[in-house]
N, C-alpha and C positions, 0 to 999 in steps of 0.2 A: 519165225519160220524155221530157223536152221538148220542145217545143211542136210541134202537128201539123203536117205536110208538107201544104201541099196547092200544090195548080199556079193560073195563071191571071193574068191582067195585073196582079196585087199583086206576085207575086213580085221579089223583090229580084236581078234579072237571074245577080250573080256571088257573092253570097253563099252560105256552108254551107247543105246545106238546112236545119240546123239553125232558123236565121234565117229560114225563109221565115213569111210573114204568116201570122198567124194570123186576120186581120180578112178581114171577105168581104170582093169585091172590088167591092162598090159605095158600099164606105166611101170608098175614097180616087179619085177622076176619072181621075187619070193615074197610072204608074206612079213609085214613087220612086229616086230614083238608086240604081246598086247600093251594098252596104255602109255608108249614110251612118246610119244606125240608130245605131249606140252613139255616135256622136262628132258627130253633126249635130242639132239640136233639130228637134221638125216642132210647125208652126204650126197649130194650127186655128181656124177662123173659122165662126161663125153669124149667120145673119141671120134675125130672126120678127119675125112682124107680126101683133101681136094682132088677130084680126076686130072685137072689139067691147070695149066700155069694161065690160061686166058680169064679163070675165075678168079685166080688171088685176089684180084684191084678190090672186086664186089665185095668178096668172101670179107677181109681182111675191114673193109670201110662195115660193115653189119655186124663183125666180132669185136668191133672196140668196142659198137655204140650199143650191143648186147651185153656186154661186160659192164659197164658203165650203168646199163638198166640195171644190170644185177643188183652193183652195189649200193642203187638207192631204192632199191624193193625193200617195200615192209618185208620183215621176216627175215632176210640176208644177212647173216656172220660173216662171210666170206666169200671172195674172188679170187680165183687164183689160174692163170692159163698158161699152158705151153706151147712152144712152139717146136714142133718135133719135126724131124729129117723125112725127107721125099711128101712134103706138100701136107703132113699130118699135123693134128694140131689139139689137144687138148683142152678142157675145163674138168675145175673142181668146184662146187660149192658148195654151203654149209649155209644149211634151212632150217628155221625154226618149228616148221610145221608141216606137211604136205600139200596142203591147202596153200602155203606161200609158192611152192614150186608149180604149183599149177596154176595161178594168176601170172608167173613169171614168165610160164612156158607159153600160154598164149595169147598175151600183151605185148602191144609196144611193138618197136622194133625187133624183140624175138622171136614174136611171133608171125612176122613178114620174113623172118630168117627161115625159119624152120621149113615153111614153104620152099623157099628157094634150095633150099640141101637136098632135095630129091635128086634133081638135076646135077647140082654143081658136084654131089658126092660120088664116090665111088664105094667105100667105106665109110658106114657109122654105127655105132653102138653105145650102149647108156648102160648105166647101172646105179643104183640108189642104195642106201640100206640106212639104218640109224646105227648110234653112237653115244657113246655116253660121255666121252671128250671131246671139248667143243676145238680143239684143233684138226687141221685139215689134213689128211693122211698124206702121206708121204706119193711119190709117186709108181714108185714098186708098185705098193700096197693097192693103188689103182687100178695099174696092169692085171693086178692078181683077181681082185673083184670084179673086175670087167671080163676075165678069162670067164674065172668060175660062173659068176651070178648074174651076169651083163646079159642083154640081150643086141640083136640086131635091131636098128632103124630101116625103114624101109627107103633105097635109093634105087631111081633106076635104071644105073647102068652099075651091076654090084661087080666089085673084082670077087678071083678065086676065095682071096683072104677074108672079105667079107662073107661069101657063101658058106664058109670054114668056119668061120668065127674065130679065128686065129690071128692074132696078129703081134708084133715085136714089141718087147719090153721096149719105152720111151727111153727115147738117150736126153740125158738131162745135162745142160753144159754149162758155165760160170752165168751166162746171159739168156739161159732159151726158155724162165720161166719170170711170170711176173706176176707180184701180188697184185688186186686191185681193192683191197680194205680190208 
């Protein structure tokens, strides 16, 4: 059967349609270069901002065991989270394919997560893109892709920052980020 054809700024310009996304297209901001899907890793980046300190227990018990999914998702390079100043919190990962991020985004415990960051969030924003180094960017470079190419997630109590789309380079300290494979 293989995966559905559909049209629209997802699509992977010169590829079979074979290969065309199967992910809506307000997953990914921009389009990704054509054909770089099986030979190129795509990165994705999160940024949440817990509202309130009453959510951490939840938040913090659903980010391990999302973490944890990550790293034994087919497709998964990489795990890597931070833990940022005033209740903020970071992910990085490194996918093999599109189609792995999107079994990963709504399976499992992530996807009992995702649900609950409406509420618990006050701030969140994603951003994806591919790559032709399978190492995991820096967190600068994060910051920078989430400024430019990132979009908003939808929460519904959003701060100014979120309505902005602006938010503070991560402060990164000897402890406040951790690999998870």
């Amino acid at each position: 059967m293989g995966l559905p054809l559909l049209e629209g700024p997802f699509f992977f310009g010169s590829c079979p349609a074979a290969y065309r996304s199967p992910i809506p297209s307000g997953l990914f901001p921009r389009p990704l270069p054509p054909c770089h899907h099986s030979t190129m890793p795509l990165v994705s980046i999160t940024r949440l901002r817990v509202r309130s300190w009453r959510f951490l227990p939840s938040f913090f018990f659903y980010a391990l065991r999302s973490a944890r999914q990550a790293r034994r998702q087919e497709g998964n390079l990489a795990v890597k989270l931070l833990n940022d100043r005033n209740r903020t919190f970071w992910t990085v990962t490194l996918w093999n394919s599109e189609a792995d991020i999107k079994k990963f985004m709504i399976s499992g415990v992530h996807g009992r997560a995702m649900r609950k960051l409406l509420h618990w969030c006050d701030e969140a924003a994603l951003v994806h893109w591919s790559q032709e180094a399978s190492a995991l960017p820096s967190w600068s470079e994060a910051h920078s892709r989430l400024q430019s190419e990132g979009r908003p997630s939808k929460v519904n109590h959003p701060s100014p920052a979120h309505i902005a789309h602006r938010f503070p380079e991560p402060r990164v300290g000897p402890r406040s980020d951790v690999n998870f494979k």
